[in-house]
C-alpha positions as CSV (number, residue, x, y, z in Angstrom):
1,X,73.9,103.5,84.2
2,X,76.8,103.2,86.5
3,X,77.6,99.6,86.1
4,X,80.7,99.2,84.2
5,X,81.2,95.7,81.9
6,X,83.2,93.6,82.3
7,X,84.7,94.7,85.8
8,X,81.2,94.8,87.8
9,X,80.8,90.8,86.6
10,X,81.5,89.9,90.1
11,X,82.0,86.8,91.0
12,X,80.0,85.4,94.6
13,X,82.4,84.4,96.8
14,X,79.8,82.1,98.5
15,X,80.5,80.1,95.8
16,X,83.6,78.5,97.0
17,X,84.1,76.0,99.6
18,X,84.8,76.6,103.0
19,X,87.5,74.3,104.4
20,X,88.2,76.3,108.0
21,X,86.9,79.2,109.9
22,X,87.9,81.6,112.9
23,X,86.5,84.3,114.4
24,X,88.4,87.7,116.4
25,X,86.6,90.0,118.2
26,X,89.6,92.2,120.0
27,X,91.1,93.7,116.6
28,X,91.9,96.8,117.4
29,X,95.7,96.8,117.8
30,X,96.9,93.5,116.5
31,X,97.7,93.1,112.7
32,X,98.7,89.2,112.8
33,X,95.9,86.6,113.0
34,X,96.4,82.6,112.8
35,X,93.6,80.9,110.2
36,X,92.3,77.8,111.1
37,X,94.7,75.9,108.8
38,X,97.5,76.5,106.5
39,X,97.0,78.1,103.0
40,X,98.9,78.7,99.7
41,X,97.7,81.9,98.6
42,X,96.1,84.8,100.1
43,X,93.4,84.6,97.5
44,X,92.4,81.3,99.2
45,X,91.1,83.5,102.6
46,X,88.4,85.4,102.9
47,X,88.8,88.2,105.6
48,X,85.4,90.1,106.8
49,X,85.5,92.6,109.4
50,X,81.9,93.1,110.6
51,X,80.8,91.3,107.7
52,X,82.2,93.2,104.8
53,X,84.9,91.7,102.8
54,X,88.6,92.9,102.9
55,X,90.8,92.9,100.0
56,X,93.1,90.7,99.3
57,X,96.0,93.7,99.3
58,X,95.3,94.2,102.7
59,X,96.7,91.6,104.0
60,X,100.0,89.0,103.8
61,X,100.5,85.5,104.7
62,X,103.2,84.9,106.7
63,X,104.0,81.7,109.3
64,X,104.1,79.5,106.1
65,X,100.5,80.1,105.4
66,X,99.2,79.6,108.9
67,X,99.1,83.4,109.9
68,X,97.5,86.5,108.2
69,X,99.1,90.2,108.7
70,X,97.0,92.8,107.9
71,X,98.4,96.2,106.9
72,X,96.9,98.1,109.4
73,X,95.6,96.5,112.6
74,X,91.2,95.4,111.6
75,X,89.3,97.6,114.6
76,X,86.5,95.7,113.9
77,X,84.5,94.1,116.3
78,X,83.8,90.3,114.5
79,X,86.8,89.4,112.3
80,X,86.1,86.4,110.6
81,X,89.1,84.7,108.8
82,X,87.8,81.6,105.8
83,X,90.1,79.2,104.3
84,X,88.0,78.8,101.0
85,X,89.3,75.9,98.0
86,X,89.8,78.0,94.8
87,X,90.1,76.3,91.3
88,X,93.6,76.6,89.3
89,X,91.6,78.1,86.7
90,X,90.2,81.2,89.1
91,X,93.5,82.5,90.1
92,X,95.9,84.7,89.1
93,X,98.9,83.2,87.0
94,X,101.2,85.9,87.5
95,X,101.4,88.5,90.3
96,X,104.5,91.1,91.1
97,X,104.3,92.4,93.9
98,X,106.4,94.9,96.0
99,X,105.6,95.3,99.6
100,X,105.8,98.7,101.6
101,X,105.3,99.2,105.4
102,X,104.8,101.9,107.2
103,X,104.7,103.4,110.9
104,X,105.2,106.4,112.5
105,X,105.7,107.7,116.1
106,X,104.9,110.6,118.0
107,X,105.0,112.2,121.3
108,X,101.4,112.6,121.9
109,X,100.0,109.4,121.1
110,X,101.3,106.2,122.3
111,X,102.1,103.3,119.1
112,X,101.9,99.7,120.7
113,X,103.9,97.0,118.9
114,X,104.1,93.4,119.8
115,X,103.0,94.8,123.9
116,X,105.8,97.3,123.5
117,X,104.7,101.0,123.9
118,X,106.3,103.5,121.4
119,X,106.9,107.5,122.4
120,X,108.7,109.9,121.1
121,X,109.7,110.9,124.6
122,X,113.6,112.1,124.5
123,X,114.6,108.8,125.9
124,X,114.0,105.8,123.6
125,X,116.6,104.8,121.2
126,X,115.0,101.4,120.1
127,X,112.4,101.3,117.7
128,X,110.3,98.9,115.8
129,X,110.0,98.3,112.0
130,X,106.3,98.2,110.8
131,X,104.2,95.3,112.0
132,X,107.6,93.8,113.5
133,X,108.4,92.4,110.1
134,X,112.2,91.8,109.4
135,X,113.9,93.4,106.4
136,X,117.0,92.1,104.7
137,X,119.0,95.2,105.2
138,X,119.3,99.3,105.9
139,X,118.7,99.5,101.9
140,X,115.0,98.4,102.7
141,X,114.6,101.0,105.4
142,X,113.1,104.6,104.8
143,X,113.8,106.7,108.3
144,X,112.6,110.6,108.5
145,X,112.5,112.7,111.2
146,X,109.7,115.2,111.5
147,X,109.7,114.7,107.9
148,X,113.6,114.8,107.2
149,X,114.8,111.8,105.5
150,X,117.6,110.8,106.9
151,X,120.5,109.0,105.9
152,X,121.7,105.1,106.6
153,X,124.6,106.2,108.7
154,X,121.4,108.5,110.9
155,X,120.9,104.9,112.7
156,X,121.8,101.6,113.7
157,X,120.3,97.9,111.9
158,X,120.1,95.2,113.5
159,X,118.8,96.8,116.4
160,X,120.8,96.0,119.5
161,X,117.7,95.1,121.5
162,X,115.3,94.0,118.8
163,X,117.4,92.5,116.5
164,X,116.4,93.0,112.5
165,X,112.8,93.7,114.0
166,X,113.8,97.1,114.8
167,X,116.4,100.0,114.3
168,X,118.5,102.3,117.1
169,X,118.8,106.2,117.1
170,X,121.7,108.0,118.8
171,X,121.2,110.0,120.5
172,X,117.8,109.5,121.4
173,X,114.9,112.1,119.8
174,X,114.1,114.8,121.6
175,X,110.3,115.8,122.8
176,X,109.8,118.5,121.7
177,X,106.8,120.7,122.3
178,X,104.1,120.1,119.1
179,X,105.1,117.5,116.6
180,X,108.4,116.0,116.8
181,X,107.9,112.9,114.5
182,X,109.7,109.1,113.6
183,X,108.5,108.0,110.8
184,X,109.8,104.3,108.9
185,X,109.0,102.7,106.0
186,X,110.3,99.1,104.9
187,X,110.4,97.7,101.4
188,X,110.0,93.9,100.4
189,X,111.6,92.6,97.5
190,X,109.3,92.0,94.2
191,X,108.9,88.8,93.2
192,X,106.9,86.8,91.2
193,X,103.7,85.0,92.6
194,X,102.0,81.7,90.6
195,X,98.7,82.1,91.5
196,X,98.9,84.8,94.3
197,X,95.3,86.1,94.4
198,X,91.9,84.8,93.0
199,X,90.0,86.2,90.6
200,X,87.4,88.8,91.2
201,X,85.4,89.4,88.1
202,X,85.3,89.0,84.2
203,X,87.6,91.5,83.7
204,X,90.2,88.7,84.3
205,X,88.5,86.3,81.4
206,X,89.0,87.6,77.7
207,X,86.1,86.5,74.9
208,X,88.7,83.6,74.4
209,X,86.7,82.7,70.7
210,X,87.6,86.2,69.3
211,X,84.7,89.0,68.8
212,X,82.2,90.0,66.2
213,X,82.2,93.8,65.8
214,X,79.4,95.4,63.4
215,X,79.3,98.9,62.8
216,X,76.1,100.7,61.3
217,X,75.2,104.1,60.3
218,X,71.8,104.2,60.2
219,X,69.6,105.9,56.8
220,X,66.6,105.4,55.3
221,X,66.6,103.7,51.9
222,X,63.5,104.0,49.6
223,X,63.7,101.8,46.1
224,X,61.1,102.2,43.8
225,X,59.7,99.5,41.6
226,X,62.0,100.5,38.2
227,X,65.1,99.8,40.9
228,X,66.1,103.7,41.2
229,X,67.2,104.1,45.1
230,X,66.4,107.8,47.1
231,X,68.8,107.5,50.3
232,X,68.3,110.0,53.0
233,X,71.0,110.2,56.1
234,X,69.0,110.1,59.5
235,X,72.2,110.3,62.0
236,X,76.1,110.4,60.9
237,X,76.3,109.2,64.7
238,X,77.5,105.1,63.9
239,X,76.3,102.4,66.4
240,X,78.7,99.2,66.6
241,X,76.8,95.3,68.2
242,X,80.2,93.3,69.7
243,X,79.3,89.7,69.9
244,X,81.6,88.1,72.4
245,X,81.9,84.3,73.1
246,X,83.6,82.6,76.2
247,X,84.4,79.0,76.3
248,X,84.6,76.7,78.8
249,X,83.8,79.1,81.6
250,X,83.3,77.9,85.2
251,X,79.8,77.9,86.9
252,X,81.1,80.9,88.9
253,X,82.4,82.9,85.8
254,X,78.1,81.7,84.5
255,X,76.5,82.8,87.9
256,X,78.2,86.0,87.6
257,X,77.3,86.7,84.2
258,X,73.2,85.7,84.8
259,X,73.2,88.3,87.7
260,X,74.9,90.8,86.1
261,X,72.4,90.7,82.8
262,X,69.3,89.9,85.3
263,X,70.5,93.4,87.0
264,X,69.9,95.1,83.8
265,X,66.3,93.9,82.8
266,X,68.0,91.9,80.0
267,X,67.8,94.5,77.3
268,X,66.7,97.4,79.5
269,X,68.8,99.2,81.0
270,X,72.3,100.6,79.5
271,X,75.5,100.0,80.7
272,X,79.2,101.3,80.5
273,X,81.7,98.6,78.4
274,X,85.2,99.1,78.6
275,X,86.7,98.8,75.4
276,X,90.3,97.4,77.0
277,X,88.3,93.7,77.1
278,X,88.9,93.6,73.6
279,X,92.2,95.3,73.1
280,X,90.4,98.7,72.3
281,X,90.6,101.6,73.6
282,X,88.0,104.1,75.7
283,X,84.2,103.1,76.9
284,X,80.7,102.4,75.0
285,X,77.7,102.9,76.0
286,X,75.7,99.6,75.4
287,X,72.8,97.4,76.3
288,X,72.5,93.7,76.2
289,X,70.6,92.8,72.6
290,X,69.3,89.4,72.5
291,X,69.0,86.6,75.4
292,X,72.1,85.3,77.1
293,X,73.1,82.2,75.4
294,X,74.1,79.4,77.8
295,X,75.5,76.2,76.7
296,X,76.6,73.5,79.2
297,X,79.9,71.5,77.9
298,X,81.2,69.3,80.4
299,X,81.0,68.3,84.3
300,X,83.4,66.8,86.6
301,X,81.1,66.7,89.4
302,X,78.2,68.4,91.0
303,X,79.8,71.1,92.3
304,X,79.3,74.9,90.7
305,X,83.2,75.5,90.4
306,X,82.9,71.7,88.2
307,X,80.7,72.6,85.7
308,X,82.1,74.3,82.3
309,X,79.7,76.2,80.0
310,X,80.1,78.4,76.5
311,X,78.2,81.7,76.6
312,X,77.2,84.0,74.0
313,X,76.0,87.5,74.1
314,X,75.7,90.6,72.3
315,X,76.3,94.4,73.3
316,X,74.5,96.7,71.2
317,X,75.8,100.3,71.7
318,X,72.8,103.2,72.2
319,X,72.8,106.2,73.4
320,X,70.5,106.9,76.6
C-alpha cells in the first residue's frame, strides 16, 4: 500500500515520439551536451544516463535549444539525449523558475572547467562562475571564503581574463594547510515559462466534470412487519466513495490510468489518495470499487497522443 493516487499515475514516456537521438559515453566532467536538433522546451528531451531517466530540473537548455547543461556534470557511462514531440495539452502552462549554480574550489582536489584546471593554490586570482554560465551582474554572485560570505567590493566582475564567465580575487587565496575553500553561487532571474516541462502524471489533470462524494456510517437496521425500526450502530468510524470523471483525456493520461488500476488487482489492493486532487485536505485510504469506465470520444489520427477518451471511476475508502 505504498502507491499514492494521483501522483503514482505515471505516464510512459515511450509513448511519445522520437524525432532525434545522441548518445555520450565520456560524461564525467562535462555538463553541456548538443541534442540532435533544436528544441523548445526541456520537457521535450529525454535525458538517460545508463538508462534511467533524469529529471527534467537537472538540466537547462541553452544554445537556443540546440545544447543541454546539466547541473552537475552526468558520470555516466551511456548518456543518451531524445528529442521527443509532446502535445500542447501534456505540458505545463505556467512554470517560474529561478535558477541557482554552484561550485566550489579547494586546494586538494583539482575543479576542471571548460579544460581550465581550478586550485586553490595561493596563486590564482581568476576564477570561473558555475558551469561557465554568464550572469548579469555582482548582484547575482554569492562568493564565500572558507565559508565567509564575502562582500561585492571582496572581488572583481567581469573578470579581467574570463570576461562575465568568471570573477577576480586580490590578492590571490592563500593555501593553506587543511581546508582553505572558494566557494560561488550564481542566481538567474525568474521568469515565467509557457509550457516549460511536460507532464509527469495525473496529479497534473483535475476530475475536470466535478466529483461525487458519498459519506456512510455503517449500522444495522431491523424493521419489523407493523413498520417499528430497531437500529443498532456497528462502527461510528464513516467511509466516504469519490466518484471522479475526466474528460477528454489523451491516450497517455488512459494508458496511465489502466496500469495504474491493473497494478492494484482492480479492487484488491488499497491505495493512498491525496485529498489535494480535489481541493481537500490530508490522505484516504481507498481501493478502486467498480470497473474502470472507458469511453472513447474522438480521434485525430492513429496515434496514442490523438486519441481522447472520458473515464469514470470510483474510490471507495477502507481500512486495511
Amino acid at each position: 500500500m505504498t502507491a499514492t493516487y494521483p501522483t503514482d499515475v505515471i505516464f510512459d514516456v515511450n509513448t511519445f515520439a522520437v524525432i532525434g537521438s545522441v548518445l555520450y559515453s565520456n560524461t564525467g566532467t562535462g555538463t553541456q551536451f548538443n541534442l540532435a536538433g533544436r528544441v523548445n522546451h526541456r520537457g521535450e528531451v529525454l535525458a538517460f544516463a545508463d538508462g534511467i531517466l533524469q529529471d527534467t530540473i537537472g538540466y537547462l537548455l541553452i544554445n537556443a535549444g540546440a545544447t543541454v547543461d546539466f547541473l552537475s556534470a552526468p558520470n555516466a557511462s551511456n548518456l543518451t539525449l531524445k528529442n521527443i514531440s509532446v502535445p500542447n495539452f501534456l505540458m505545463k502552462t505556467i512554470e517560474y523558475t529561478i535558477t541557482a549554480r554552484s561550485v566550489s574550489y579547494n586546494n586538494t582536489s583539482p575543479v576542471i572547467l571548460n579544460s581550465n584546471t581550478y586550485l586553490v593554490d595561493g596563486v590564482r586570482t581568476a576564477w570561473s562562475l558555475p558551469a561557465n554560465i554568464a550572469v548579469g551582474s555582482k548582484d547575482s554572485i554569492l562568493l564565500s571564503i572558507t565559508g565567509v560570505q564575502q562582500i561585492d567590493s571582496s572581488f572583481t566582475f567581469p573578470s579581467a581574463t574570463l570576461g562575465d564567465l568568471g570573477l577576480d580575487l586580490s590578492p590571490a587565496v592563500p593555501s593553506l594547510a587543511g581546508n582553505n575553500t572558494i566557494q560561488i553561487r550564481t542566481f538567474f532571474d525568474g521568469q515565467d515559462n509557457m509550457g516549460s516541462d511536460r507532464c509527469r502524471d495525473l496529479g497534473n489533470f483535475k476530475p475536470d466534470k466535478g466529483f461525487g462524494e458519498d459519506r456512510v456510517i455503517n449500522s444495522l437496521i431491523f424493521e419489523s412487519q407493523v413498520g417499528y425500526e430497531k437500529r443498532r450502530l456497528v462502527s461510528r468510524r464513516k467511509k466516504t466513495n469519490w466518484t471522479l470523471t475526466y474528460t477528454n483525456i489523451s491516450g497517455t493520461i488512459k494508458d496511465a490510468l489502466e496500469t495504474f488500476y491493473d497494478a492494484r488487482g482492480g479492487e484488491t489492493s488499497a491505495f493512498f489518495f491525496d485529498l489535494t486532487h480535489i481541493n481537500e485536505t490530508g490522505t484516504a485510504v481507498v481501493r478502486f470499487e467498480g470497473p474502470l469506465k472507458i469511453k472513447h470520444n474522438h480521434s485525430i489520427s492513429s496515434a496514442l497522443n490523438d486519441n481522447f477518451y472520458t473515464i469514470d471511476i470510483t474510490l471507495k475508502e477502507t481500512y486495511d
